[in-house]
Structures are given as C-alpha cells and as structure tokens.
SERO-4910 file (N, C-alpha, C, O; in steps of 0.05 Angstrom, whole numbers):
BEGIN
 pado doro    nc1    nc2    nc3   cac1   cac2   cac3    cc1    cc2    cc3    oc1    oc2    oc3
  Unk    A     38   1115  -1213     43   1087  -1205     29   1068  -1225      5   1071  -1230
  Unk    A     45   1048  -1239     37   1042  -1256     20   1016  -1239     24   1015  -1215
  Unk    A      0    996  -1251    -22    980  -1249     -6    950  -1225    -10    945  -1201
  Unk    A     17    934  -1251     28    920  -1238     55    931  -1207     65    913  -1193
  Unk    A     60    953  -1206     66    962  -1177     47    970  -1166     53    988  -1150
  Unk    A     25    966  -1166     10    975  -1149      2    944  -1126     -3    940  -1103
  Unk    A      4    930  -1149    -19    896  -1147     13    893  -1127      8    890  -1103
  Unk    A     29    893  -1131     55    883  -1118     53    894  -1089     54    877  -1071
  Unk    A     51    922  -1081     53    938  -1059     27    922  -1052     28    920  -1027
  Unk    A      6    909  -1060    -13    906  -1041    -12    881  -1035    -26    875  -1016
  Unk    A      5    855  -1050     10    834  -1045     33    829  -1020     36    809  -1006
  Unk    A     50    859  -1022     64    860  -1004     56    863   -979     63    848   -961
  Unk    A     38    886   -976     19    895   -949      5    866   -938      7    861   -914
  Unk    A     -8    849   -958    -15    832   -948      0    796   -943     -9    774   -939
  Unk    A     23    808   -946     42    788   -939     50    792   -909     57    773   -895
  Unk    A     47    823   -900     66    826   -880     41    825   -859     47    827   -835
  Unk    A     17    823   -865     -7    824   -853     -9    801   -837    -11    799   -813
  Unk    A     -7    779   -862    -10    752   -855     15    738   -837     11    719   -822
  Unk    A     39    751   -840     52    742   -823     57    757   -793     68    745   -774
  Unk    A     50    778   -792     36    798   -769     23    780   -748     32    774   -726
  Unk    A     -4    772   -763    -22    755   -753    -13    730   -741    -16    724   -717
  Unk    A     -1    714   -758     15    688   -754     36    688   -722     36    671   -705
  Unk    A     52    714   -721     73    723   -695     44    720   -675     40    702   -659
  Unk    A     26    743   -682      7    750   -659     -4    722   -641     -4    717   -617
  Unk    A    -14    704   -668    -30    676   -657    -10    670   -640    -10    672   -615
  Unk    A      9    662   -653     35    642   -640     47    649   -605     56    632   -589
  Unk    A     42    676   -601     52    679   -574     23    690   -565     25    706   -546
  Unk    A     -1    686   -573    -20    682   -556    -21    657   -554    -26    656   -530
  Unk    A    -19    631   -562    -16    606   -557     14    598   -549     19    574   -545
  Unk    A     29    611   -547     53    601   -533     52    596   -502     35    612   -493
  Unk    A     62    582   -486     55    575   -459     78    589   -450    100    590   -462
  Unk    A     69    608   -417     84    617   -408    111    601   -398    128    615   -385
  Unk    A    115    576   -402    131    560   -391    158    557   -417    182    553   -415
  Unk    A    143    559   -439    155    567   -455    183    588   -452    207    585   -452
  Unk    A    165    610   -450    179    624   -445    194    635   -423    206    657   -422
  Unk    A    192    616   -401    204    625   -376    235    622   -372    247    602   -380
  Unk    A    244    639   -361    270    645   -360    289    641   -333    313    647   -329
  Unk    A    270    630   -317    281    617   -282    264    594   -272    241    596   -264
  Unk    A    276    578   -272    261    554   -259    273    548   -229    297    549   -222
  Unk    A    245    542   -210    256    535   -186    244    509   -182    222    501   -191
  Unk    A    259    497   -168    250    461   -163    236    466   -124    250    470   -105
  Unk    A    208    462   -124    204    448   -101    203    427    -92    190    411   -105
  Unk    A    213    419    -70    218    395    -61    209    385    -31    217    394    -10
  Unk    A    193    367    -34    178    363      0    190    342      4    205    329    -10
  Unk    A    182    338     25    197    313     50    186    287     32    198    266     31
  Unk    A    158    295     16    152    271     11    133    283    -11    120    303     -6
  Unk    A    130    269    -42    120    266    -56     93    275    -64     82    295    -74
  Unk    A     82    240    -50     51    236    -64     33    247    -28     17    236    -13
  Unk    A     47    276    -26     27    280     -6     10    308    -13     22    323    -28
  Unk    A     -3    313     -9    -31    335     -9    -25    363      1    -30    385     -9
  Unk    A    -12    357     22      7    384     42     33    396     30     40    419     37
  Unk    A     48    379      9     70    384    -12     59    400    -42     71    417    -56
  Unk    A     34    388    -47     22    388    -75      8    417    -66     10    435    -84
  Unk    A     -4    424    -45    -15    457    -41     10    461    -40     11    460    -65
  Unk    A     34    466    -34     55    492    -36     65    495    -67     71    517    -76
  Unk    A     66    472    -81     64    467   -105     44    486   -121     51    506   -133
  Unk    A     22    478   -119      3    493   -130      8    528   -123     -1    544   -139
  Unk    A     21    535   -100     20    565    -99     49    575   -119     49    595   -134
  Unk    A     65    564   -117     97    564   -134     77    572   -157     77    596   -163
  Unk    A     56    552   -171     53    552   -200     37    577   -198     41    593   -216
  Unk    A     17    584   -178      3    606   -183     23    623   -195     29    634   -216
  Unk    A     33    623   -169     53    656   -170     74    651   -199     77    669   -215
  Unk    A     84    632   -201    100    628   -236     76    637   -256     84    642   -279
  Unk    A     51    641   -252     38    632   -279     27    661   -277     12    666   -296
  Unk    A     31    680   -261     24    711   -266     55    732   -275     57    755   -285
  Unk    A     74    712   -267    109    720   -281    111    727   -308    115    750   -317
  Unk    A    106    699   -324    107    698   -342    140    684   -352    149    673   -373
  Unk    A    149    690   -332    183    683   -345    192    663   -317    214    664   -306
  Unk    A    169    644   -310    179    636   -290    173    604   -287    148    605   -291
  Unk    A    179    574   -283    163    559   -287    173    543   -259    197    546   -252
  Unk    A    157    529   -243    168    512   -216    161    481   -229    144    474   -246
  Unk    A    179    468   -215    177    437   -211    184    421   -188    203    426   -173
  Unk    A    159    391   -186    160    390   -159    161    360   -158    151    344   -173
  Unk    A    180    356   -129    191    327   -126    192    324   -101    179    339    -86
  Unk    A    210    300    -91    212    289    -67    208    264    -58    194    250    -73
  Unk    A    217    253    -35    212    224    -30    188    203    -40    168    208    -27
  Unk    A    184    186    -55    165    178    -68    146    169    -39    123    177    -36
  Unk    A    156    157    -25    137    141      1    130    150     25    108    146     36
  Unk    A    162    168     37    158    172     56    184    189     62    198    199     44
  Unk    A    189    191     86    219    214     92    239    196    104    244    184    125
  Unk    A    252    202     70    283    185     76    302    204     61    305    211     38
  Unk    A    321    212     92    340    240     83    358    230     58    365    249     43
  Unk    A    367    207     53    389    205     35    369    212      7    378    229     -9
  Unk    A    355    205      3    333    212    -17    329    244    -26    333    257    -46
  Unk    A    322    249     -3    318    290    -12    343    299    -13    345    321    -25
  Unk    A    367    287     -3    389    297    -10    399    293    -43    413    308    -55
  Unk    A    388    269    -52    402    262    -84    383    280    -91    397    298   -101
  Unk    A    357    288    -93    339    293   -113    343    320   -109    331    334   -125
  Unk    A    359    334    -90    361    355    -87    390    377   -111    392    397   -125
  Unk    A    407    354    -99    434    353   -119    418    355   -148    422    369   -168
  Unk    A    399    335   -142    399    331   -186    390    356   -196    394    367   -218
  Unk    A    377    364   -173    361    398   -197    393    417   -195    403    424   -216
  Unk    A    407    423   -172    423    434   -176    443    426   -198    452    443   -214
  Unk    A    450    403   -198    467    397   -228    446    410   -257    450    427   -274
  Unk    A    428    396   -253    409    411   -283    399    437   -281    382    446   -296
  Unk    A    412    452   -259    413    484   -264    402    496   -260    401    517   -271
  Unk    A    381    488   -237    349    503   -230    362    526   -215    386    525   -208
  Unk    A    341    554   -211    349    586   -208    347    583   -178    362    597   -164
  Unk    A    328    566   -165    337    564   -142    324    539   -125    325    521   -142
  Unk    A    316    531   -107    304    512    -95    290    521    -63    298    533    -43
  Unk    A    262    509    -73    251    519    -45    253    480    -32    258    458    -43
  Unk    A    248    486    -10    253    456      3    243    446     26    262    448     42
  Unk    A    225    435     38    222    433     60    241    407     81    238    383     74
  Unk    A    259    411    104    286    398    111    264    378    131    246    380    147
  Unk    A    286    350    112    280    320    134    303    324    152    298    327    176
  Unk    A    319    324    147    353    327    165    362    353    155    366    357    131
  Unk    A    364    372    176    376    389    168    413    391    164    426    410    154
  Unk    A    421    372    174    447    369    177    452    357    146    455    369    124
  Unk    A    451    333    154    449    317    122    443    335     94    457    329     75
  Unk    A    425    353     89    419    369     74    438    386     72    444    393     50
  Unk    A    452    395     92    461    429     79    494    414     80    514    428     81
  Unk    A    494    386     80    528    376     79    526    367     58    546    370     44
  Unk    A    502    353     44    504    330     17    497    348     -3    505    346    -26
  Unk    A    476    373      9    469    387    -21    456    421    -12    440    434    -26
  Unk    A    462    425      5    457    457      0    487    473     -4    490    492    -19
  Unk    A    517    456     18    533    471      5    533    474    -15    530    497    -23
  Unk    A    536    451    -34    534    448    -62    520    470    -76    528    480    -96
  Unk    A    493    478    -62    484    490    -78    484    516    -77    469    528    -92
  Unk    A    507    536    -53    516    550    -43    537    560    -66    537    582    -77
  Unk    A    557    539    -71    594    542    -89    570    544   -121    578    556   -141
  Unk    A    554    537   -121    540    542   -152    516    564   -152    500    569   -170
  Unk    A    518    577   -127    507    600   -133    478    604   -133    463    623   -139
  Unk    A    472    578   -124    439    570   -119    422    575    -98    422    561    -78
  Unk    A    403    599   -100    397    602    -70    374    587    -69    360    575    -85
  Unk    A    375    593    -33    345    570    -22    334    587     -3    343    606      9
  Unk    A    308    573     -3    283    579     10    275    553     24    272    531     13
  Unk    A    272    561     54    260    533     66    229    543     65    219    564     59
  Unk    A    219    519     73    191    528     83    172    504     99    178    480     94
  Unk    A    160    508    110    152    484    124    176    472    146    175    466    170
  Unk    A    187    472    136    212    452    150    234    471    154    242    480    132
  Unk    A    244    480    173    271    498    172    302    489    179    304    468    191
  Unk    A    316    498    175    343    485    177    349    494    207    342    514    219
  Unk    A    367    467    216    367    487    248    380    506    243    390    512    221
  Unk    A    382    521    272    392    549    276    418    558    263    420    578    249
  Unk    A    446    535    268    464    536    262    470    528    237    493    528    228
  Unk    A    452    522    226    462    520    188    443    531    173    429    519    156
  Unk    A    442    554    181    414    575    171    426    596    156    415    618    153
  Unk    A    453    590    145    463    608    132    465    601    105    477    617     90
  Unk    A    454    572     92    448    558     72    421    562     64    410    545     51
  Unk    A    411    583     72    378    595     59    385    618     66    404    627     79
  Unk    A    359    630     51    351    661     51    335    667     72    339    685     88
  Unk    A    320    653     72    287    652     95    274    634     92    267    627     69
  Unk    A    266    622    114    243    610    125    209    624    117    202    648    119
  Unk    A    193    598    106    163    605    104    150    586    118    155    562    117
  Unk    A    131    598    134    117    568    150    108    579    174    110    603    181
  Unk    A     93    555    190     88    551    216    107    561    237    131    556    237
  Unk    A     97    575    252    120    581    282    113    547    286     89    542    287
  Unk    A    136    523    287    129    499    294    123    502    322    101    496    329
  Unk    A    141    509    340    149    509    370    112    522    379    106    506    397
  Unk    A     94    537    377     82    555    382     51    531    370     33    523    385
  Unk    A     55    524    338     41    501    339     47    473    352     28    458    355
  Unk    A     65    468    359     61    449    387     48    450    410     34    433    421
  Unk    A     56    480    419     41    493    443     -2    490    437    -21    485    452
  Unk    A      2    499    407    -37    493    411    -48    468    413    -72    464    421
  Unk    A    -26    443    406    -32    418    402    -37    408    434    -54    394    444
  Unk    A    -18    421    443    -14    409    477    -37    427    488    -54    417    501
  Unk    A    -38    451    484    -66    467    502    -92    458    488   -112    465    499
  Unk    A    -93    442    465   -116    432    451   -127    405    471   -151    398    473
  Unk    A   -103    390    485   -109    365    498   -128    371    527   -148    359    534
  Unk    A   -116    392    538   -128    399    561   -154    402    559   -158    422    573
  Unk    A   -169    396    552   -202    393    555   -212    362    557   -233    352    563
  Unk    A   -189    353    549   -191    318    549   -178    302    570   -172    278    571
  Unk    A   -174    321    585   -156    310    611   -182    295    633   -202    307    642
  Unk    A   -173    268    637   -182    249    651   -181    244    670   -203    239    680
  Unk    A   -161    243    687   -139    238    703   -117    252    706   -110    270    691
  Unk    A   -102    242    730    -85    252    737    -58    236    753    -59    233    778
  Unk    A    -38    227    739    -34    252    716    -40    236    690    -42    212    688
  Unk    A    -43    254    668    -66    233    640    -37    228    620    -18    244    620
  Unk    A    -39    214    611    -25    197    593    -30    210    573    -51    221    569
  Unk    A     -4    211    554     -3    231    526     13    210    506     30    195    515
  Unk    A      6    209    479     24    193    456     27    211    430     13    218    411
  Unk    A     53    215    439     56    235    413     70    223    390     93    213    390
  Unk    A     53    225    368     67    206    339     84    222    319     76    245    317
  Unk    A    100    219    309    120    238    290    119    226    270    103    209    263
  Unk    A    147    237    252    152    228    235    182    223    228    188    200    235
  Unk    A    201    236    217    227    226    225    236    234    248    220    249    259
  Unk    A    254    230    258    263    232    286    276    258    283    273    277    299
  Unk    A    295    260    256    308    283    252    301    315    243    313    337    244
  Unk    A    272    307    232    257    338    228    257    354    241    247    351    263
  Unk    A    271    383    231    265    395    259    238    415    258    233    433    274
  Unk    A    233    412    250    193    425    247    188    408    270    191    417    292
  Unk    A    178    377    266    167    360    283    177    359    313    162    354    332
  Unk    A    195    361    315    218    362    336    208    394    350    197    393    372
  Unk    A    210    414    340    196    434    354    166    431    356    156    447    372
  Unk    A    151    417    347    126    416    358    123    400    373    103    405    387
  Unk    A    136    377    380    135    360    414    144    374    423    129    374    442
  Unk    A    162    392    427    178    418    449    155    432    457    151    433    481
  Unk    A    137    444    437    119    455    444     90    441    462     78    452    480
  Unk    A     87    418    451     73    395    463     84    396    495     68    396    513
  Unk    A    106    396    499    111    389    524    112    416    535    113    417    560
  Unk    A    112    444    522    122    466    548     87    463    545     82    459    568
  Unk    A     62    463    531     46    472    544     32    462    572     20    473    590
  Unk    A     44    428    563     36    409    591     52    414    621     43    416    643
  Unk    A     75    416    613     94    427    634     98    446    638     90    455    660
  Unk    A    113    462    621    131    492    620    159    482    612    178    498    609
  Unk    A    160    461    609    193    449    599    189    434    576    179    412    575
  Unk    A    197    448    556    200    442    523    216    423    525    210    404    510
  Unk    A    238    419    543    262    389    526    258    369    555    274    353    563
  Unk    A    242    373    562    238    350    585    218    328    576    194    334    572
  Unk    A    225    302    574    194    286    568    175    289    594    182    294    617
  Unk    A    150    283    583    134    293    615    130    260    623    126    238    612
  Unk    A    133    272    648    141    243    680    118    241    692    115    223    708
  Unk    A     96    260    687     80    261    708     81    287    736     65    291    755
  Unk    A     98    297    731    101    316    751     79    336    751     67    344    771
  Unk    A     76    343    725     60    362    715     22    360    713      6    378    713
  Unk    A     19    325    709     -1    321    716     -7    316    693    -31    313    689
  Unk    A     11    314    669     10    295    647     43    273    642     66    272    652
  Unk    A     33    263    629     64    241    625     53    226    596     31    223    586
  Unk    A     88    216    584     81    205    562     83    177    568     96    170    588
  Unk    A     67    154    548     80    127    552    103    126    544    115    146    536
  Unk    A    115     99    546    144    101    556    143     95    519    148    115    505
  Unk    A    138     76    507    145     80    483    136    104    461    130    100    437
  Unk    A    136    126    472    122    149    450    147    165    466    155    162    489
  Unk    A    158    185    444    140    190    414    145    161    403    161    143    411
  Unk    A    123    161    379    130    141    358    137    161    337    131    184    333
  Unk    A    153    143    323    160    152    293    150    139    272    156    116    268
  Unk    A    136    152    259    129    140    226    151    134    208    156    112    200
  Unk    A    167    159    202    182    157    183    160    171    156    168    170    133
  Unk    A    140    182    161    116    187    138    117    161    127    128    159    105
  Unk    A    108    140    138    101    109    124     74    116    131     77    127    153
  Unk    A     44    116    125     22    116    119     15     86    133      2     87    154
  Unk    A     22     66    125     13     41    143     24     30    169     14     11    180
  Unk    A     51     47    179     59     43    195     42     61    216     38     51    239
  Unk    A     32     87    210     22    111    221      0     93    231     -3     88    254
  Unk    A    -16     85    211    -43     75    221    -42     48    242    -57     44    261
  Unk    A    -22     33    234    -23      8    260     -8     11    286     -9     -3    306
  Unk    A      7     35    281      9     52    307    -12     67    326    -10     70    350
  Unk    A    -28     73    315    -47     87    321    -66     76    341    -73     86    362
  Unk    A    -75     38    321    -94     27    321    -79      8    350    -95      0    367
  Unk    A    -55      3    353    -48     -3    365    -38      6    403    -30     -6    422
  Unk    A    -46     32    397    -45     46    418    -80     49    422    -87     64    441
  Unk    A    -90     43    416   -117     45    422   -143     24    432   -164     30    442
  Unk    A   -130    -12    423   -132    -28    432   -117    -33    469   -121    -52    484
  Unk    A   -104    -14    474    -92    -16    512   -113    -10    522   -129      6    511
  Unk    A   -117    -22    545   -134    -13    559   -120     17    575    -97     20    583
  Unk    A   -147     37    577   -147     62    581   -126     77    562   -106     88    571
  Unk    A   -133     76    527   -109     95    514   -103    119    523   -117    134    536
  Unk    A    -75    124    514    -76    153    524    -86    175    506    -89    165    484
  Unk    A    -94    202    506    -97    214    482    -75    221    473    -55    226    486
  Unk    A    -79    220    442    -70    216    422    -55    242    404    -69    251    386
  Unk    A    -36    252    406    -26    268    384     -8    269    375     16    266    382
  Unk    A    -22    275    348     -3    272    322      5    294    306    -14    303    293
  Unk    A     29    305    303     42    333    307     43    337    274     51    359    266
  Unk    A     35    319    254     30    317    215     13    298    216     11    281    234
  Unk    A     -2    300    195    -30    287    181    -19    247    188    -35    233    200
  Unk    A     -3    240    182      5    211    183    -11    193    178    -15    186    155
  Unk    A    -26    177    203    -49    157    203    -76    172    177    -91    159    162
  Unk    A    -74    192    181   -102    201    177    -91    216    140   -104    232    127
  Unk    A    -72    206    133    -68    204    108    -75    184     93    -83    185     70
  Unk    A    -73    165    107    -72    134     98   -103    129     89   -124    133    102
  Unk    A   -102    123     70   -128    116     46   -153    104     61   -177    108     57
  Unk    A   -139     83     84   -152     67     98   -159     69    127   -164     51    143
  Unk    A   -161    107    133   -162    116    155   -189    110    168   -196    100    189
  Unk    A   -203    123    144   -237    116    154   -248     95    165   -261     95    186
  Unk    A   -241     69    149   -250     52    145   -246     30    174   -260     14    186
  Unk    A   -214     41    176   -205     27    201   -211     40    232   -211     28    253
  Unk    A   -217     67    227   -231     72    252   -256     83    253   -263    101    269
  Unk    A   -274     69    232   -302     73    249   -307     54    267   -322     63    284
  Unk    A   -297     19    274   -304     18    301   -303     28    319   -317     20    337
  Unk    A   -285     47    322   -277     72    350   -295     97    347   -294    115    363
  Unk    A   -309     96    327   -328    124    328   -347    124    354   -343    145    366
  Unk    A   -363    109    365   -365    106    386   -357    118    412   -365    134    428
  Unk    A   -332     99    409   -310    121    433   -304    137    429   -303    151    449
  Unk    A   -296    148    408   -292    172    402   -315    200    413   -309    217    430
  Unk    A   -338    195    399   -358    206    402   -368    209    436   -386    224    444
  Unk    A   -352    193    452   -362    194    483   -328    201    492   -324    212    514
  Unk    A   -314    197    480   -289    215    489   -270    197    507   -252    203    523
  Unk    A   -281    171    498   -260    148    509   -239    146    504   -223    138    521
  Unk    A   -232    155    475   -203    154    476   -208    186    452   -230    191    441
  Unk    A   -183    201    449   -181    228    436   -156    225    415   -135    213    416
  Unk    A   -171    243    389   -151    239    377   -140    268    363   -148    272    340
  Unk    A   -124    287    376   -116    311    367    -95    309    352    -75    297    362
  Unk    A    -94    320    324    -80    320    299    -77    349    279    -93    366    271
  Unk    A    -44    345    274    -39    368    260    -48    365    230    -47    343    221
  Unk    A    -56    385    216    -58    384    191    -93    390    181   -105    383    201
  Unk    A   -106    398    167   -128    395    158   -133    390    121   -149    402    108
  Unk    A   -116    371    112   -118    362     87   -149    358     85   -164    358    105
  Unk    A   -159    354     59   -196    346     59   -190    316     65   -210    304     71
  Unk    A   -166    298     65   -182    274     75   -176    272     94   -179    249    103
  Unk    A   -162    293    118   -174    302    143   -188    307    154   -193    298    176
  Unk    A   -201    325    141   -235    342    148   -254    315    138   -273    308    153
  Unk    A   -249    303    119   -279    280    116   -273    258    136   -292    244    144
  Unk    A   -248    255    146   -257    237    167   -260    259    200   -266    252    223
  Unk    A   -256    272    195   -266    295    218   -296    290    220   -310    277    235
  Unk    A   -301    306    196   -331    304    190   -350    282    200   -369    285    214
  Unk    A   -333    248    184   -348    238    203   -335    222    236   -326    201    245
  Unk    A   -341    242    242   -332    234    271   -311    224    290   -312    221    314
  Unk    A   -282    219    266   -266    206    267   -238    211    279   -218    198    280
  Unk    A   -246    240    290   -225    253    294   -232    268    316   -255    272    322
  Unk    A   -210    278    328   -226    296    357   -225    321    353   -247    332    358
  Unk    A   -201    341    343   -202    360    331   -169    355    316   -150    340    321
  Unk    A   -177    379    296   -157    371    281   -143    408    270   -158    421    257
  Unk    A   -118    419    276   -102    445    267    -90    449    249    -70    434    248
  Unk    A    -93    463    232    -91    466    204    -74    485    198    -74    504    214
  Unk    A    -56    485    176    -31    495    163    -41    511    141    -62    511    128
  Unk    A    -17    527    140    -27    539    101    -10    533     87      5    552     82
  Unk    A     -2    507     72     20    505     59     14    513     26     31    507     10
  Unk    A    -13    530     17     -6    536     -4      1    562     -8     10    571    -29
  Unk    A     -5    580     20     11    607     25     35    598     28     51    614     18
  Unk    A     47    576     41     80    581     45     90    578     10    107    593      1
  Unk    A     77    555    -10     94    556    -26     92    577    -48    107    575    -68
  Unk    A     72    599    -45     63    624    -65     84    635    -47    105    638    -60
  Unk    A     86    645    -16    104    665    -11    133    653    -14    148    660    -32
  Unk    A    138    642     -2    168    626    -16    187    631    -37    209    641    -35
  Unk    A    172    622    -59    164    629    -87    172    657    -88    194    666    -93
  Unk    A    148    675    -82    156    703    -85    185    716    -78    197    734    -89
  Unk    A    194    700    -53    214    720    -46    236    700    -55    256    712    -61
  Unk    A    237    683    -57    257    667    -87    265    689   -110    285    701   -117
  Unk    A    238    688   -117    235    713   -146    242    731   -144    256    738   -163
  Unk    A    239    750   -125    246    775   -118    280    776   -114    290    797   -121
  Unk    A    294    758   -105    318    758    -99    337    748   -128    356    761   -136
  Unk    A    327    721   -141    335    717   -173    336    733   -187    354    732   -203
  Unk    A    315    756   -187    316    772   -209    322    805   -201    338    822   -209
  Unk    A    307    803   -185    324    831   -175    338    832   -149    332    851   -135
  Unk    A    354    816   -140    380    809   -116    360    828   -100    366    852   -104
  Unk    A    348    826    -90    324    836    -67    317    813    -44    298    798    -47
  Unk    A    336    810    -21    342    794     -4    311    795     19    299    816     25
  Unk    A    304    775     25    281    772     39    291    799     65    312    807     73
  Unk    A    262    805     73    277    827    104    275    816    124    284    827    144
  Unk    A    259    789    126    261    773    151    276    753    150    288    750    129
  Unk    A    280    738    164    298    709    171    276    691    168    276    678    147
  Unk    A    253    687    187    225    677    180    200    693    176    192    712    190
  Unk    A    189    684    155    153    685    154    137    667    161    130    648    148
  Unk    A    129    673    185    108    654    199     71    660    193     59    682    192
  Unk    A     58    632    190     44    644    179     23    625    201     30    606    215
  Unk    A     -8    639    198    -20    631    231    -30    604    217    -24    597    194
  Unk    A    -44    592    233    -68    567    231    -92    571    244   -102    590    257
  Unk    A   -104    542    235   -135    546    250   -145    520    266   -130    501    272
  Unk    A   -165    523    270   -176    499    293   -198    489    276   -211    508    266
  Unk    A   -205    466    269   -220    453    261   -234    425    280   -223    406    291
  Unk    A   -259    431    280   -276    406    298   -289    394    285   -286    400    262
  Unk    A   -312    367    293   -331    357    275   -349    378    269   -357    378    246
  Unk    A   -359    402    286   -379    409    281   -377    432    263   -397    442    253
  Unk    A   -346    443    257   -340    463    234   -323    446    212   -311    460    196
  Unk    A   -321    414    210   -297    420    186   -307    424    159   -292    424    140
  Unk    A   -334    427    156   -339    432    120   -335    457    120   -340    467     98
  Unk    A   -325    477    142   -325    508    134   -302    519    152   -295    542    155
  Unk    A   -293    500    162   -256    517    177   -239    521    164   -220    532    175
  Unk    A   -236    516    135   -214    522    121   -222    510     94   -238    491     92
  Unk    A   -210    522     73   -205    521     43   -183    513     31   -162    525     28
  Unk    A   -190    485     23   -159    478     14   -156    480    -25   -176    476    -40
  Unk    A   -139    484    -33   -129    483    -63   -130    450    -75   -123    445    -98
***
C-alpha cells in the first residue's frame, strides 16, 4: 500500500467517523415529537382548567415513553359551550389527528356535529370524564373516569352528617344542564337522600331541594361564585353541593369566603364539593370548605391515551365499555396529604 492510499483510507475512516457522530448527536437531540407518527387531540369541556390540564399531562406522559406519539390539548376557552367543543372538535378531525380523547358537554350535539364525522373518517374516540349517553355510545371505544352516578351517591351520603333538620334543605350547583357526567351525579345525590335517582327531593325523605336549585354555572367561574355567595346570605342556607370544582375555581374563592369561615367552622352553613384541584385543598386547608371528593383525571388521561394507542397501532379494541376509576375524601384536617396532584 503505497503512502498517499494509505493517508486517503484514513481520511476516509475519518470522514465516516465524523459523520457517524453527527447522525448519533442529531437523534439524541431530536425531540420525540419530532418523530412521532400519531397524534391525538384532547379536548375538555373547558380549557384554562386544572382538572383538563392533569389528563393532559398524563396523554403527554404516556406519548413521551412512545416515542412515535405526540397529544394536543384544547377546548372551550371560558366555560362549557357545546357549539364550541363541537367546532374545535371537527378542526382536529379535518387536520387529521389519529384519534381524539374528549370529555362530552352534550352528548347529542357532539356525536351529530362531530363524532359522526369522525366515525366516516375513520377517527376513533375515547371519552373520559364525561361519557356519551347510553344510546350514542357507539361513537367511542370506551369510557375512562368516575362511576359519575356512584360519585353522586358519596356527595349525597357525605351531607348526612350535616343534617339539621328535618326535612334539611339541599342546593345542588352544576354546570351545563346537558352534561351527562353532572346529570348522573345529582341522580346520585338524590338516590342517596331518597332512593329515587330522577325524583327531585320534596321532602318526603327528610331532605328537599330549594325550589330554584339545581343551579347551573355553565363552568362560568363568577357566576359559580355569586351563586354560591348568594345562597348563603338566606337566612338558614341550605347545605351546599357542588357536583365540579366551579365556585372554588374562581381566583377569588378565598378571598370572598373568609367572612363565612366562621360559619363554616361552627357548621352554620356546609359546603360539600366535587373535585380536589390544589386551589381546592388551599382553600380547604384554610377552612373554607367542608369537605371536598376528589377525582383522578390524570389517570383518566394516561389510561385513555393508552387504550387510544393500543387500538391505533395495533387495532387492539379496549375489553371494557368503561374504566372506572375510584376517588377520595378530603377534609380540613387531611388536605395537605389526601391526594397528589400533577
């Protein structure tokens, strides 16, 4: 081998070295999003809320151990307005997302404006949190979430220690009228007071609702709270439950009911509430709350997710209809340690 093929073979070796190296860097710094090859769009009833952003956060867990997988997440900017989750729902299906997990404001409205749609294009869905009613449950794969009907029932057996009277006055606050999550948890609210889920309670039972409750929010945050505040200024309020976080989302929860800490604290008026977001638990914490039952919405949106994945990529159909997943009880005197939020 003569001198100058030698210098060549080693300029070569070290050409293919350096570009060796160069591939290696490049897809150690490449982002798995990069390279992902199925995108699913989550979509909550509502936006800028805390309870949407943990199922979010579990989608991304579970995308970010894939590798070929990336989620994105949307929904009503304010509050729950079905014509809203119906367009934003359409838009991912026009821009081609692999599937959509969703939690349903109207289930009717939804699977007419945009799950057929997303049915004839081949788009499957995952509810979670929110389920489609019974009869248009053939526009998902499966349900992830709360037994709602069952968490109603703890909300209503949660009141019974606060019973006053007889028969005691109950105000149950919602959110759209049409949810049917929320809608099975006043069902449940009422079989535990009664034994009759679709009856409002009259008093027979030895509870009754006021005549104007339920209220509906609509997930409006300031409407939640002067509802609240407004049922609590009557003389003798009734106690209070609220079947989603609502009032006690609102920025200005604290602030507006520490004059009622007081009563609270002597049990003049009660305030039992679904959800344990942390700016749940800090106004728990201080005093502001009577007890408060807590969800796992960043298990529903990791398992969701999973069985999305499992079915996109390898047509591996969920084996249940629903995955229900449990909750917990949170008081003043456990909420820095009843639960772990993301």
């Amino acid at each position: 081998m003569t001198y100058h093929k030698l210098v060549k073979d080693l300029e070569l070796v070290a050409d293919v070295k350096r570009i060796t190296y160069c591939l290696v860097i490049g897809l150690i710094f490449l982002s798995p999003r990069t390279l992902a090859q199925y995108t699913f769009a989550l979509i909550g009833k509502t936006k800028n809320d805390s309870f949407y952003q943990q199922a979010f956060a579990g989608c991304k867990d579970f995308a970010r151990v894939q590798n070929d997988l990336t989620c994105v997440y949307d929904g009503a900017d304010d509050y729950q307005d079905v014509r809203t989750q119906v367009l934003i729902a359409k838009e991912y299906i026009d821009k081609g997302v692999d599937g959509l997990l969703i939690s349903t404001t109207d289930s009717k409205h939804l699977v007419s404006g945009a799950l057929k749609y997303a049915k004839r294009k081949g788009i499957p869905v995952i509810t979670f949190d929110s389920d489609l009613l019974k009869k248009e449950r053939d526009y998902r794969l499966a349900y992830v979430g709360t037994n709602n009907f069952d968490f109603g029932v703890a909300l209503g057996e949660a009141a019974k220690q606060y019973q006053k009277q007889t028969p005691q006055p109950i105000c149950v606050q919602s959110g759209h009228y049409t949810a049917p999550n929320l809608n099975k948890r006043i069902e449940g609210v009422r079989f535990a007071l009664s034994g009759n889920a679709k009856k409002k309670l009259d008093g027979t039972s030895g509870w009754i609702e006021y005549d104007r409750c339920p209220l509906y929010t609509l997930g409006k945050r300031d409407e939640a709270l002067n509802q609240l505040l407004t049922i609590f200024n009557y003389d003798n309020p009734p106690i209070f439950i609220a079947v989603a976080g609502f009032a006690q989302f609102n920025a200005n929860y604290v602030t507006a009911l520490t004059p009622y800490k007081k009563r609270l604290s002597k049990q003049k008026i009660t305030i039992i509430s679904a959800d344990t977001e942390n700016v749940q638990l800090r106004a728990l914490g201080f005093g502001l709350s009577t007890i408060n039952i807590g969800q796992k919405p960043y298990q529903m949106g990791k398992k969701s997710t999973e069985l999305l994945y499992e079915y996109v990529k390898f047509k591996t159909k969920p084996k249940q209809s629903a995955y229900y997943l449990d909750f917990h009880y949170c008081n003043q005197g456990n909420a820095a340690t009843c639960t772990s939020n993301r």
